[in-house]
C-alpha positions in Angstrom: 69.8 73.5 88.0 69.8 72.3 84.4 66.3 71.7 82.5 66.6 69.4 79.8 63.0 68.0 78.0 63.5 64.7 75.6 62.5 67.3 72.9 65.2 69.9 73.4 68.6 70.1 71.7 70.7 71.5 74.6 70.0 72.4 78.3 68.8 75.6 80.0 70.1 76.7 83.0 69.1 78.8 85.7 70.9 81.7 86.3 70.7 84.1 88.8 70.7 88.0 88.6 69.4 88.3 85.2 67.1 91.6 84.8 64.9 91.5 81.9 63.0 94.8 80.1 60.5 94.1 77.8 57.8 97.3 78.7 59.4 98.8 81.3 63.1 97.7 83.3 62.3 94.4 85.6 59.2 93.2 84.1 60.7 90.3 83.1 61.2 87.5 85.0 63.8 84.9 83.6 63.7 81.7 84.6 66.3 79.4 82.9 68.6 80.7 79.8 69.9 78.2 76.8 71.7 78.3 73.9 68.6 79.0 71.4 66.4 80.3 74.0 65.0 80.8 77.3 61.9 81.0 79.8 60.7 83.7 81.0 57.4 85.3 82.9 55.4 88.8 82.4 52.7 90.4 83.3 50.6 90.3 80.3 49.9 88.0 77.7 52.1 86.9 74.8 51.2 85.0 71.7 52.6 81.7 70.4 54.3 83.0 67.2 55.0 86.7 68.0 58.3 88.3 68.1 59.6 90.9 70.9 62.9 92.7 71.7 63.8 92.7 75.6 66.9 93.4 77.4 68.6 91.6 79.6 71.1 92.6 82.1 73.6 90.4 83.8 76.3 91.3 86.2 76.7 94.8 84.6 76.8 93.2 80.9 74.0 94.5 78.3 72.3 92.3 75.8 69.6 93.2 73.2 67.7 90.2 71.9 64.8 89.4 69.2 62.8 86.6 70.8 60.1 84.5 68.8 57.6 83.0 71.1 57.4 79.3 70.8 54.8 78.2 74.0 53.0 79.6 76.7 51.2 79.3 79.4 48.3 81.9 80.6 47.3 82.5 84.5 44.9 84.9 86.0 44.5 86.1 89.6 41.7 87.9 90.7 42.5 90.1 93.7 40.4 93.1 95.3 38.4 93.2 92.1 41.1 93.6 89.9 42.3 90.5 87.4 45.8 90.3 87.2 47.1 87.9 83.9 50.9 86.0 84.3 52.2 84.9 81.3 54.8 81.9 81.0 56.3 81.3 78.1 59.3 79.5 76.4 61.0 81.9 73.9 63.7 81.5 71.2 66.5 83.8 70.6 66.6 84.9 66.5 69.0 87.9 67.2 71.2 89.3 69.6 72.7 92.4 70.1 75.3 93.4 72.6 77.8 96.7 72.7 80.6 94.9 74.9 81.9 91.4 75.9 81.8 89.8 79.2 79.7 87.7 81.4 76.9 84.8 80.5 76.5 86.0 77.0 79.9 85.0 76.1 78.7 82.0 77.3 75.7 82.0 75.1 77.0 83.3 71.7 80.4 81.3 71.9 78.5 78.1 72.5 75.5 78.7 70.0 78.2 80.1 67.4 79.9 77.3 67.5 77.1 74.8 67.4 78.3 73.0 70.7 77.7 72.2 74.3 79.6 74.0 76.6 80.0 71.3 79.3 82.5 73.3 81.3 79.3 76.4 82.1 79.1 77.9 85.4 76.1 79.0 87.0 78.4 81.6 88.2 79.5 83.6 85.8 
């Protein structure tokens, strides 16, 4: 499935398998990637305009990435007493680090290096 508001530059795609570590390994939730950025939920709140390092995993391939958050959206769920806080929020990728090649990030960091579309991505890579 490809996501693509009037207001941004290229798509994002869902892609499936991607395991995200911001506090602790899984607590990220991504839900599409792009070439500039992605969306992703957490437990937690984050702030319009603060930056994070997570990493992502995909496939057995390793990526380190600086993150700016550009939106989000805030929900709470009370449940026996407790409130639990869900954070979704749109992020955009100022840095990325990785130690081998392979897998989506190729993807990624050929395409956004390049300053093009890649029209010929697979969802499964």
């Amino acid at each position: 499935m490809t996501i693509t508001p009037k207001t941004r530059r290229h798509g994002r795609h869902t892609i499936e398998g991607i395991v995200g570590t911001l506090r602790a390994p899984g607590d990220v939730e991504v839900r599409d990637v792009g070439l500039y950025g992605m969306s992703l939920r957490v437990e937690g709140e984050l702030e319009v305009g603060d930056h994070h390092f997570l990493e992502l995993q995909h496939h057995g391939h390793k990526v380190n990435v600086e993150v700016a958050v550009r939106w989000v959206v805030v929900h709470r769920k009370a449940e026996r007493g407790q409130v639990a806080t869900l954070c979704h929020a749109g992020v955009e990728f100022i840095d990325i680090h990785r130690d081998d090649t392979g897998g989506i990030w190729d993807w990624i960091l050929v395409a956004r290096a390049t300053n093009r579309p890649n029209y010929g991505f697979s969802e499964n890579l």
